[in-house]
C-alpha positions in Angstrom: 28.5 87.8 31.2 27.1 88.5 34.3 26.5 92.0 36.6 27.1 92.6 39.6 25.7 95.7 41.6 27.4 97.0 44.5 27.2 99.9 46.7 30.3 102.5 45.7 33.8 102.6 47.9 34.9 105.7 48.3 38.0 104.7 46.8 35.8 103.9 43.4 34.5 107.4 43.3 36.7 108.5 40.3 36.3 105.9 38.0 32.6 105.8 38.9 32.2 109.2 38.0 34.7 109.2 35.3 32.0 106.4 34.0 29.8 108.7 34.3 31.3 111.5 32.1 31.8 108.5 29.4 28.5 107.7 29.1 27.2 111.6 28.7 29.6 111.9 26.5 32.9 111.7 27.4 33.8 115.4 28.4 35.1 116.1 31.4 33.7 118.1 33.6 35.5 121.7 35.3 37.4 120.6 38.9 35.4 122.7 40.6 32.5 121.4 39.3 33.5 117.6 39.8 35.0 118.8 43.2 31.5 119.6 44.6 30.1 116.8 43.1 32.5 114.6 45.4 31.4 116.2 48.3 27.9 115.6 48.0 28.0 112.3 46.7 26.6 109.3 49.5 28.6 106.5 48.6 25.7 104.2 50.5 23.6 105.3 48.3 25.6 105.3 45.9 25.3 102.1 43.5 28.1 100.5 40.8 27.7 97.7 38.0 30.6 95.6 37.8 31.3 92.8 34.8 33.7 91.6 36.1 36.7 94.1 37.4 35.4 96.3 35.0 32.4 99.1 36.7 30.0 99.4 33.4 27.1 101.4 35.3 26.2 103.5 38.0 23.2 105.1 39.8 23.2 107.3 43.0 20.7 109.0 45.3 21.0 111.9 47.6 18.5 112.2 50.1 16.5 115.0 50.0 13.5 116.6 51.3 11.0 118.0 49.6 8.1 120.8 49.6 4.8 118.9 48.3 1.2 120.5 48.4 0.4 121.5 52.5 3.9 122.3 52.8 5.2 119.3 54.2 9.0 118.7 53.4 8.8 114.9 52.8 11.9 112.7 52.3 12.8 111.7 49.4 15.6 110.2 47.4 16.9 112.3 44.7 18.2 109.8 42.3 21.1 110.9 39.8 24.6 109.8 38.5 22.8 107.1 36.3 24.9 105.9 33.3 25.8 102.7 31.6 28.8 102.5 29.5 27.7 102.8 26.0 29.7 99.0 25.6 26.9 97.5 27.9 23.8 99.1 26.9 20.1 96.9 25.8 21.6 94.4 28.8 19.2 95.0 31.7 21.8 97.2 33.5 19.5 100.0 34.0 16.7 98.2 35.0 18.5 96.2 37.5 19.7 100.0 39.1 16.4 100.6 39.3 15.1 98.2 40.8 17.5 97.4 43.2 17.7 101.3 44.2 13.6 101.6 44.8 14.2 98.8 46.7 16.5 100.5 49.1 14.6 103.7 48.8 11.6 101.6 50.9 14.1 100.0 52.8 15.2 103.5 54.3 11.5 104.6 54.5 11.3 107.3 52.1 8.4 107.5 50.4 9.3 109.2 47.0 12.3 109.1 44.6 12.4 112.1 42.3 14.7 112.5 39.6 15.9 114.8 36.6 16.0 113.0 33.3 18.5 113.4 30.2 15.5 112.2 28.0 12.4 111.8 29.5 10.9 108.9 27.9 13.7 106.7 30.1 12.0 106.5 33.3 8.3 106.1 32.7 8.6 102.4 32.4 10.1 102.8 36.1 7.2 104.8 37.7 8.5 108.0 37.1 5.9 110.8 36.2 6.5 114.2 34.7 5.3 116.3 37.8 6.7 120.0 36.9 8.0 121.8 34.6 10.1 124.8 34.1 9.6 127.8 32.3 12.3 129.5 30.4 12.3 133.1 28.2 14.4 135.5 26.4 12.8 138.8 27.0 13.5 141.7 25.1 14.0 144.4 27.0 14.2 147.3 24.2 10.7 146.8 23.6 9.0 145.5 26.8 7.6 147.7 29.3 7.8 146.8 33.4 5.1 147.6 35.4 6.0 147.2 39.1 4.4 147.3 42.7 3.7 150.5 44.2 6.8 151.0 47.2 9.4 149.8 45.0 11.6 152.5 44.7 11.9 151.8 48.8 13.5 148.8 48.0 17.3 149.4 48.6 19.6 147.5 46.0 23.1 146.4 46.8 25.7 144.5 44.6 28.0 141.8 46.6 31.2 142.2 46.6 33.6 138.8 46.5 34.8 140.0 50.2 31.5 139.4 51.2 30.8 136.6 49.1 30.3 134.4 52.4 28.4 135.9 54.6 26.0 136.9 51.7 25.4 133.2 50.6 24.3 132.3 53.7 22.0 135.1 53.9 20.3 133.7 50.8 20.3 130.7 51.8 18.0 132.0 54.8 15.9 133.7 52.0 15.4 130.6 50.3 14.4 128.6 53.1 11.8 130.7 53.9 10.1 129.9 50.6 10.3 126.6 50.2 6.9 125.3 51.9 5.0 127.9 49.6 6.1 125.7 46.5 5.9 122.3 46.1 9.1 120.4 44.4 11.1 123.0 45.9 14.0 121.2 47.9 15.2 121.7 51.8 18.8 122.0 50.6 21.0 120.3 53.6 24.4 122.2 53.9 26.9 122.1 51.2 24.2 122.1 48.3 23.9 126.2 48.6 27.6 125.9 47.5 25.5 124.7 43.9 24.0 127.7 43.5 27.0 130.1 43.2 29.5 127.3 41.2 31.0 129.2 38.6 33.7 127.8 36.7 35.4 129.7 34.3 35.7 126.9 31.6 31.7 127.2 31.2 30.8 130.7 31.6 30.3 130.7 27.7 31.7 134.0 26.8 29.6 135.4 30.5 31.0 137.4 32.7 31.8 135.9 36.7 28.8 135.5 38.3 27.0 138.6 39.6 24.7 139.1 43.1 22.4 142.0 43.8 20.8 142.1 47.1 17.2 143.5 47.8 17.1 145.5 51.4 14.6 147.2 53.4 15.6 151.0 54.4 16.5 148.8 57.6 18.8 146.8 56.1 17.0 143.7 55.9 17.6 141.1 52.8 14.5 140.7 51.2 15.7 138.8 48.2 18.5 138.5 45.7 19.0 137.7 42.3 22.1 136.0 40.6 23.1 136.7 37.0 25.6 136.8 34.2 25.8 139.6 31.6 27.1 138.3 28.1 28.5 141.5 26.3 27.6 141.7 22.9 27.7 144.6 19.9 26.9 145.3 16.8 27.0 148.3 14.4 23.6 149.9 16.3 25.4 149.7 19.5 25.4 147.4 22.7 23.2 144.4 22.8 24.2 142.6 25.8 22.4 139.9 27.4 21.6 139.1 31.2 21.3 135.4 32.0 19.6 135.3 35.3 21.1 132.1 37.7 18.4 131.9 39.8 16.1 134.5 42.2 13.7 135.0 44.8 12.3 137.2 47.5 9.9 137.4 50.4 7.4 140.0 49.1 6.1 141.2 45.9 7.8 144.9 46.1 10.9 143.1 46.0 10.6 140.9 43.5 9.6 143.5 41.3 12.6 145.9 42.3 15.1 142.6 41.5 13.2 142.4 38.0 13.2 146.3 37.5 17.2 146.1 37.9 17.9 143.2 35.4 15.4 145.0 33.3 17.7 148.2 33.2 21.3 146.7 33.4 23.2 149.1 30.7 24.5 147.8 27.6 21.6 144.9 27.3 18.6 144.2 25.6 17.8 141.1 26.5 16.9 139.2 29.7 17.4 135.7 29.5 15.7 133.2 32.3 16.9 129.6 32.4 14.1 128.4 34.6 11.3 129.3 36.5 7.4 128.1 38.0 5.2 128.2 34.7 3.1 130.6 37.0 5.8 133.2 37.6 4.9 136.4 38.5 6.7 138.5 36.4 4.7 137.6 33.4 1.8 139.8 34.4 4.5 143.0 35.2 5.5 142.6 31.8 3.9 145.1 28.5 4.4 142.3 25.6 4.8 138.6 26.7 5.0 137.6 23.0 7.9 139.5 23.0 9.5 137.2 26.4 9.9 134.0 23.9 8.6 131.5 26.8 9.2 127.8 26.7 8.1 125.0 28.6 9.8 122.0 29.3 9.6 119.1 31.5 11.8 119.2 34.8 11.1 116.8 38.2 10.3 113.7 37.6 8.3 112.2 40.7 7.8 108.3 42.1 6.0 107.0 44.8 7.7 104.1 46.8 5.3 104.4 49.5 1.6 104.6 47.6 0.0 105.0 51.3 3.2 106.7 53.1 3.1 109.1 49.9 -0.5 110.1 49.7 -1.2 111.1 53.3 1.7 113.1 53.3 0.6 115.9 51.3 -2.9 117.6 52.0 -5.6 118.4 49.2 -6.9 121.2 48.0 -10.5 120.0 48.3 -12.0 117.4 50.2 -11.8 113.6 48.8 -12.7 110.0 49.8 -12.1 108.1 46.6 -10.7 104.1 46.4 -7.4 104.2 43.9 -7.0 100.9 42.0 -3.5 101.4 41.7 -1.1 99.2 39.5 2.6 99.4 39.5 4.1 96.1 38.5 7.8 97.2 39.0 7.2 97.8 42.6 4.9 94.7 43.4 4.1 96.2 47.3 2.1 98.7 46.4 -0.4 97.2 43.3 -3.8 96.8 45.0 -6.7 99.3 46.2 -6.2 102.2 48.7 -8.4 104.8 50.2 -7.9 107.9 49.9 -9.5 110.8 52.1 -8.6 114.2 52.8 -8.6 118.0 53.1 -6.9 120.7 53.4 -5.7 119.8 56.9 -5.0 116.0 56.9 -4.8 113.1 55.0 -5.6 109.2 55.0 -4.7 106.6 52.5 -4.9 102.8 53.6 -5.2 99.6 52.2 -8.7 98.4 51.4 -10.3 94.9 50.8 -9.8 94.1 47.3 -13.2 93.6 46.7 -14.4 97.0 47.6 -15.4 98.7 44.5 -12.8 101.2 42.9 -13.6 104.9 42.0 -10.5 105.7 39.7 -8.4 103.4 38.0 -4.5 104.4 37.1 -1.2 103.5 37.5 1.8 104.7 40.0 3.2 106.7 36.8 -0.3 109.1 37.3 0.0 109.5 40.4 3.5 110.5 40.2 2.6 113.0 37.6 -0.2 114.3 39.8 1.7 113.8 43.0 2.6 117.8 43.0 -0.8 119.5 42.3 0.8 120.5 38.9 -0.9 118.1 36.4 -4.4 117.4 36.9 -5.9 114.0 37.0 -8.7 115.1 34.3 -6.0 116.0 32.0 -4.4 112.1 32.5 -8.1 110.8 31.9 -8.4 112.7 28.6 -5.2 111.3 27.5 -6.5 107.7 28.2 -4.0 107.2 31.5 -6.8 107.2 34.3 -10.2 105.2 34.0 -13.3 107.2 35.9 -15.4 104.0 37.4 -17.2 105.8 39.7 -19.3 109.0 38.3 -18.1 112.3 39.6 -14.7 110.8 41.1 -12.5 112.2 38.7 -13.8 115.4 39.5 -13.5 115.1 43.2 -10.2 113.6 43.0 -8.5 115.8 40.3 -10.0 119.6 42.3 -8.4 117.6 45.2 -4.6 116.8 44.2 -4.2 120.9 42.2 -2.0 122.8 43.9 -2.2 126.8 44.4 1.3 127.3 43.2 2.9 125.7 40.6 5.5 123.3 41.3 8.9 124.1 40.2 12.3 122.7 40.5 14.6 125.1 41.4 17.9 123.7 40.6 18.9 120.1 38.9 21.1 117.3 40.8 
């Protein structure tokens, strides 16, 4: 049998996505949920595997932009929906998606394609590096101690009311767009994906209650952050023992991000804090009196791509200065195997093609420099796994101090 890939008709979108469902599982996801989903969907970019008049596989992109080290919001394609009926698997379904959709990715001129994965050992054949991860914790707040910022009893708190559910969102959303070029892998969310951040069905609360907002004020009444959270009641024969699952979070200054975690901290009827996901270098892990006591986990979250090896590189800055020559191999994306030239600083970048017979400093493939891409995994730590070869003395050094990143890159919601 043979497969043909197409881009999606709108009128294709359910059993495309009903496809989807299938091949996670089968269960169907809440309308709201599915709803939204709809909405954001590009059907361009937006590709179907047909054998025959029967769609076996799918693969979609959204295009994104996204913080990277310098604080540059670069485009890139956020790929997603990708499924292959569990009938058609081990057929070279995927790998056709792929291919065909990187393809298109350079077409459009976006330099990176980022993704999620269901199991991360999928994509590395593609290209796809692990380039942050996401830290999550259950924090028990019987026993651990806050200490906070001096001022923050100045912060005002206020709790949102669903009349105000509206205007509050997009007061957020103003919040979160000011923090977005601090932290690379942070996305520019276009309008419509702030609706992601308060979806709430009631089919997956999980025994929570509706979701919950708590503003963060100045005495003059302006936001400085928010935080969004669940409370899961719970008791036993000692009393309450509730749990708050904090959504998501973030502020402009430290005074309130310490009165945000102060609140969660002292909600009544809990004893634990639960966080889903947050920068491994969060701050609230030097506030805290016990962190063995938080129950931190670490777990692989963006997974990065460069389409455009040159595009890419010059469109971050680095940390140090560098002039090292990359021999770069990436045999599923032909165009950019070869040698490039990499200089740069703090304030710009270069990265051009060189003569292939100029020697090379490091030696790696697109999958490092994925990895690295973000400033979040170092190019030493690659080298000591056996992933980049040092033929130069002294430019692994030069190169790794020049790709770290301040902050820690973080993903602050899937797609």
């Amino acid at each position: 049998m043979t497969t043909e890939l197409r881009p999606l008709r709108p009128g294709d979108w359910d059993e495309w996505y009903g496809n989807l469902e299938l091949a996670f599982g089968g269960v169907a996801e809440a309308p709201e949920e599915r709803a939204l989903w709809r909405e954001l969907t590009e059907p361009e970019r937006s590709l179907a595997a047909w054998d025959g008049d029967r769609m076996v596989g799918s693969a979609g992109a959204f295009s994104f932009r996204i913080a990277v080290p310098g604080g540059a919001l670069v485009p890139a394609a956020g790929v997603t929906m990708v499924g292959v009926l569990p009938t058609h698997r081990r057929r070279g379904i995927l790998r056709a998606l792929m291919r065909r959709q990187l393809a298109d990715v350079r077409a459009l001129g976006e330099p990176l394609a980022v993704l999620t994965a269901s199991e991360p050992e999928i994509y590395g054949r593609f290209g796809y590096g692990i380039a942050t991860q996401e830290l999550s914790a259950e924090i028990d707040t019987d026993r651990v101690r806050l200490s906070v910022s001096e001022g923050t009893d100045a912060v005002r708190l206020r709790m949102v009311r669903p009349a105000e559910s509206a205007e509050a969102l997009a007061a957020c959303e103003a919040v979160y767009a000011a923090r977005v070029a601090a932290r690379p892998g942070m996305l520019a969310r276009a309008a419509g994906w702030e609706r992601l951040t308060v979806l709430d069905p009631p089919t997956e609360r999980e025994g929570t209650s509706p979701l919950q907002w708590v503003l963060a004020e100045s005495e003059d009444g302006k936001l400085l952050g928010y935080a969004r959270y669940a409370v899961r009641p719970d008791w036993d024969m000692a009393g309450p023992k509730g749990t708050v699952i904090l959504r998501d979070m973030e502020a402009l200054d430290p005074v309130a991000y310490a009165a945000l975690w102060r609140f969660l901290f002292e909600i009544d009827l809990t004893s634990t804090v639960k966080v889903r996901s947050c920068p491994v270098d969060a701050p609230w892990q030097h506030m805290v009196s016990d962190i063995r006591r938080c129950r931190t986990r670490v777990r692989d979250a963006l997974h990065v791509r460069l389409v455009d090896v040159g595009a890419a590189l010059r469109a971050r800055t680095y940390a140090a200065p560098v002039d090292v020559v990359l021999d770069v191999r990436d045999p599923f994306c032909p165009w950019n195997e070869g040698r490039w030239r990499l200089t740069g600083d703090a304030e710009r970048a270069a990265c051009l093609r060189t003569d292939p017979g100029e020697p090379a400093d490091l030696r790696l493939s697109v999958r490092e420099l994925g990895a690295a891409y973000l400033g979040g995994v170092t190019l030493t730590a690659l080298a000591g796994a056996g992933r980049v070869a040092e033929l130069r003395p002294g430019a692994l050094a030069e190169a790794s101090a020049a790709f770290r990143s301040d902050a820690a890159p973080w993903l602050p919601h899937g797609f």
